[in-house]
MITI-208963 format. One line per field, with one value per atom (N, C-alpha, C): residue number from 1; atom name; y, x, z. Coordinates in steps of 0.05 Angstrom, whole numbers. Layout:
# MITI-208963
nr	c(NUM; ...)
atom	c(CA; ...)
c2	c(Y; ...)
c1	c(X; ...)
c3	c(Z; ...)
//
This chain:
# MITI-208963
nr	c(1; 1; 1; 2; 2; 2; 3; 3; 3; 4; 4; 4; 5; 5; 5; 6; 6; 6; 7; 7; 7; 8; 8; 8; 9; 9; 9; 10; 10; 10; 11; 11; 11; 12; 12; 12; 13; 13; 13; 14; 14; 14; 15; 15; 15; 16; 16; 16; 17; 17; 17; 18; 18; 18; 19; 19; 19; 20; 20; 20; 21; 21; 21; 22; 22; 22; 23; 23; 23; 24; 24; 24; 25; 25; 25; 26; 26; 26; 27; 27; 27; 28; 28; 28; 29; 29; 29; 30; 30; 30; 31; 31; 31; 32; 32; 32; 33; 33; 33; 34; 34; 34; 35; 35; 35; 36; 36; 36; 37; 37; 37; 38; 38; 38; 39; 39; 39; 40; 40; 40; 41; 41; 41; 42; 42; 42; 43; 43; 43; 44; 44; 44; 45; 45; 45; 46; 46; 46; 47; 47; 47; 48; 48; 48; 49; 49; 49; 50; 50; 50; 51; 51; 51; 52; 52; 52; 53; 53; 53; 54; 54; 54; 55; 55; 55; 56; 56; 56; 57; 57; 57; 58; 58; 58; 59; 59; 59; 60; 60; 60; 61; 61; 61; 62; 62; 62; 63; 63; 63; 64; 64; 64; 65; 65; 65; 66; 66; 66; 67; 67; 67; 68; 68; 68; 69; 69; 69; 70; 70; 70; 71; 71; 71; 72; 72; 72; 73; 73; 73; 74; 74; 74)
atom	c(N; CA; C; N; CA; C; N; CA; C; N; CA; C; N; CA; C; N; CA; C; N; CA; C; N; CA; C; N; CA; C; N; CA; C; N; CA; C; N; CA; C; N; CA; C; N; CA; C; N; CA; C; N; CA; C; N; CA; C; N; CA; C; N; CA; C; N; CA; C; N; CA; C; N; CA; C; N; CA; C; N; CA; C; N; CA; C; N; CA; C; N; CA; C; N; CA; C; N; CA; C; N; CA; C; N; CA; C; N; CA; C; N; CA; C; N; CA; C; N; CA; C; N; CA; C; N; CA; C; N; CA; C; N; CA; C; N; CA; C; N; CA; C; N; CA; C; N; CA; C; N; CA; C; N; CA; C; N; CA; C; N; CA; C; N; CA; C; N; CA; C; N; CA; C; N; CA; C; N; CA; C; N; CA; C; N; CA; C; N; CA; C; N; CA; C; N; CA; C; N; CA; C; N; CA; C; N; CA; C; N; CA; C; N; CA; C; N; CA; C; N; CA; C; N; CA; C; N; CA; C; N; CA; C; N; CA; C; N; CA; C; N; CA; C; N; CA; C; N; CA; C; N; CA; C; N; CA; C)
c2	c(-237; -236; -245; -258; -270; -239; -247; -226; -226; -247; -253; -237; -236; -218; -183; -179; -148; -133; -152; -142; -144; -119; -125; -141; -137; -157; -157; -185; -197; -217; -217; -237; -243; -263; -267; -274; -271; -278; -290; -311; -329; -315; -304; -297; -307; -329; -352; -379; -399; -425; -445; -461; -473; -511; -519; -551; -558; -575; -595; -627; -644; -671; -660; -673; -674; -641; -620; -598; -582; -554; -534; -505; -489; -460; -441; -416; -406; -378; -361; -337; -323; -304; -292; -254; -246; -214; -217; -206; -213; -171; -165; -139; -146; -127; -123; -103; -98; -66; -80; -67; -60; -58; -69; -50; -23; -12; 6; 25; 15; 35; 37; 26; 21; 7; 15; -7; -25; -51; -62; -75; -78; -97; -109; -137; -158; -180; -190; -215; -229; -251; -268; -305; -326; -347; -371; -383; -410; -433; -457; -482; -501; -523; -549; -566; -593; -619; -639; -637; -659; -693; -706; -737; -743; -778; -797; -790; -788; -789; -759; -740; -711; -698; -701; -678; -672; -647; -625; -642; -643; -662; -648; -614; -600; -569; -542; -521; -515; -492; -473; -441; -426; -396; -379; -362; -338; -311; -301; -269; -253; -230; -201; -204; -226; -217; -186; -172; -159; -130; -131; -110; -103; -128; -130; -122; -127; -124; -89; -85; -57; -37; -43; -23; -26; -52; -57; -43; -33; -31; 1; 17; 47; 52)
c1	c(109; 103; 75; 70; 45; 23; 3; -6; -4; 1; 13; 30; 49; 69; 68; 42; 43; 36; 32; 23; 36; 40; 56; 45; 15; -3; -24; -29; -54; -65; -100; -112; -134; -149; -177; -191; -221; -240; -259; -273; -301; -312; -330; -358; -384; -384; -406; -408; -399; -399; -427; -421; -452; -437; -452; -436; -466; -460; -478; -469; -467; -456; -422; -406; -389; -366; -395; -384; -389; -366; -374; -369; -384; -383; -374; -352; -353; -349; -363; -357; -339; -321; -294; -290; -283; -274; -238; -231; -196; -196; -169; -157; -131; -119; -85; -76; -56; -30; -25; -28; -6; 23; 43; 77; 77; 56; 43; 32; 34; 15; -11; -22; -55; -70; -86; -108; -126; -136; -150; -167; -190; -204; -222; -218; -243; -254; -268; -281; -290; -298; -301; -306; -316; -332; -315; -315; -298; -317; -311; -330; -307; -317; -293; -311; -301; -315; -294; -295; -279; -292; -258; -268; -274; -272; -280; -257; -228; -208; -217; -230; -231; -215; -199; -182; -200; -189; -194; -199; -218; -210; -210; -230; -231; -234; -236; -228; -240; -255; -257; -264; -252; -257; -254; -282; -298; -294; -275; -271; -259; -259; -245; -225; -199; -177; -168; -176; -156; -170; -192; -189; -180; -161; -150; -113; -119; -93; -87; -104; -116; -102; -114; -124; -87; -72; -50; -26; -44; -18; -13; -45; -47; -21)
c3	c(-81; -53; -49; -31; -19; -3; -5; 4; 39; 56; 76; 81; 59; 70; 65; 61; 52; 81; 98; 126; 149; 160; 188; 213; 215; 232; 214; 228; 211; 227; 229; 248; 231; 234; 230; 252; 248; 286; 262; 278; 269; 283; 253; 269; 264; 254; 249; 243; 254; 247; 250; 234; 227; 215; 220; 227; 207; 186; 180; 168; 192; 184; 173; 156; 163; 142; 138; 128; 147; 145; 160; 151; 156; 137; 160; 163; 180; 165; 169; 173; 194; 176; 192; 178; 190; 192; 199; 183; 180; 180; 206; 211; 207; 196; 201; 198; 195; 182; 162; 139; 122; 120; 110; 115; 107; 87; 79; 112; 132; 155; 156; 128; 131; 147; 165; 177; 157; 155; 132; 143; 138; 150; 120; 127; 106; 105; 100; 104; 90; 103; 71; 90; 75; 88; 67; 88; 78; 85; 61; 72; 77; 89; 97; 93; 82; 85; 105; 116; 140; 128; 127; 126; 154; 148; 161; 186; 185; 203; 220; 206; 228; 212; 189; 177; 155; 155; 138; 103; 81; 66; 32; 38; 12; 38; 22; 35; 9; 14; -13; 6; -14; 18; -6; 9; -14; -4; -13; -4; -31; -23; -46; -42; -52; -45; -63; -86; -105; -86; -69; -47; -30; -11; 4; -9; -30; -44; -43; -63; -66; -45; -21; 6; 13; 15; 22; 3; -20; -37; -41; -28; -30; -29)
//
């Protein structure tokens, strides 16, 4: 199972974006349920390099997933 699916809701909110030429770093705070009934909250910062066309062209994203696992699996 995906950790996607360990949750009955699940959101993320940007709470910091920062643009330099054609990368961008954003900070985010991710809440959901558990199927477990747990509330979870975590966060964690992803970078993008966008090409020449505007798409997306590398992604790398820095968070605790085996905490998020953790909290979901109590």
């Amino acid at each position: 199972m995906s950790i996607a699916g360990m949750f009955e809701t699940v959101g993320l909110t940007e709470e910091f974006v920062h643009i330099v030429g054609n990368e961008v770093a954003v900070k985010w705070m991710g809440r959901g349920i558990g199927k477990n009934g747990h509330e979870i909250t975590f966060e964690g910062i992803d970078l993008f390099e966008i090409n020449a066309a505007g798409k997306i062209q590398t992604l790398r994203a820095y968070w605790n997933k085996e905490v998020a696992i953790a909290a979901l699996q109590r």
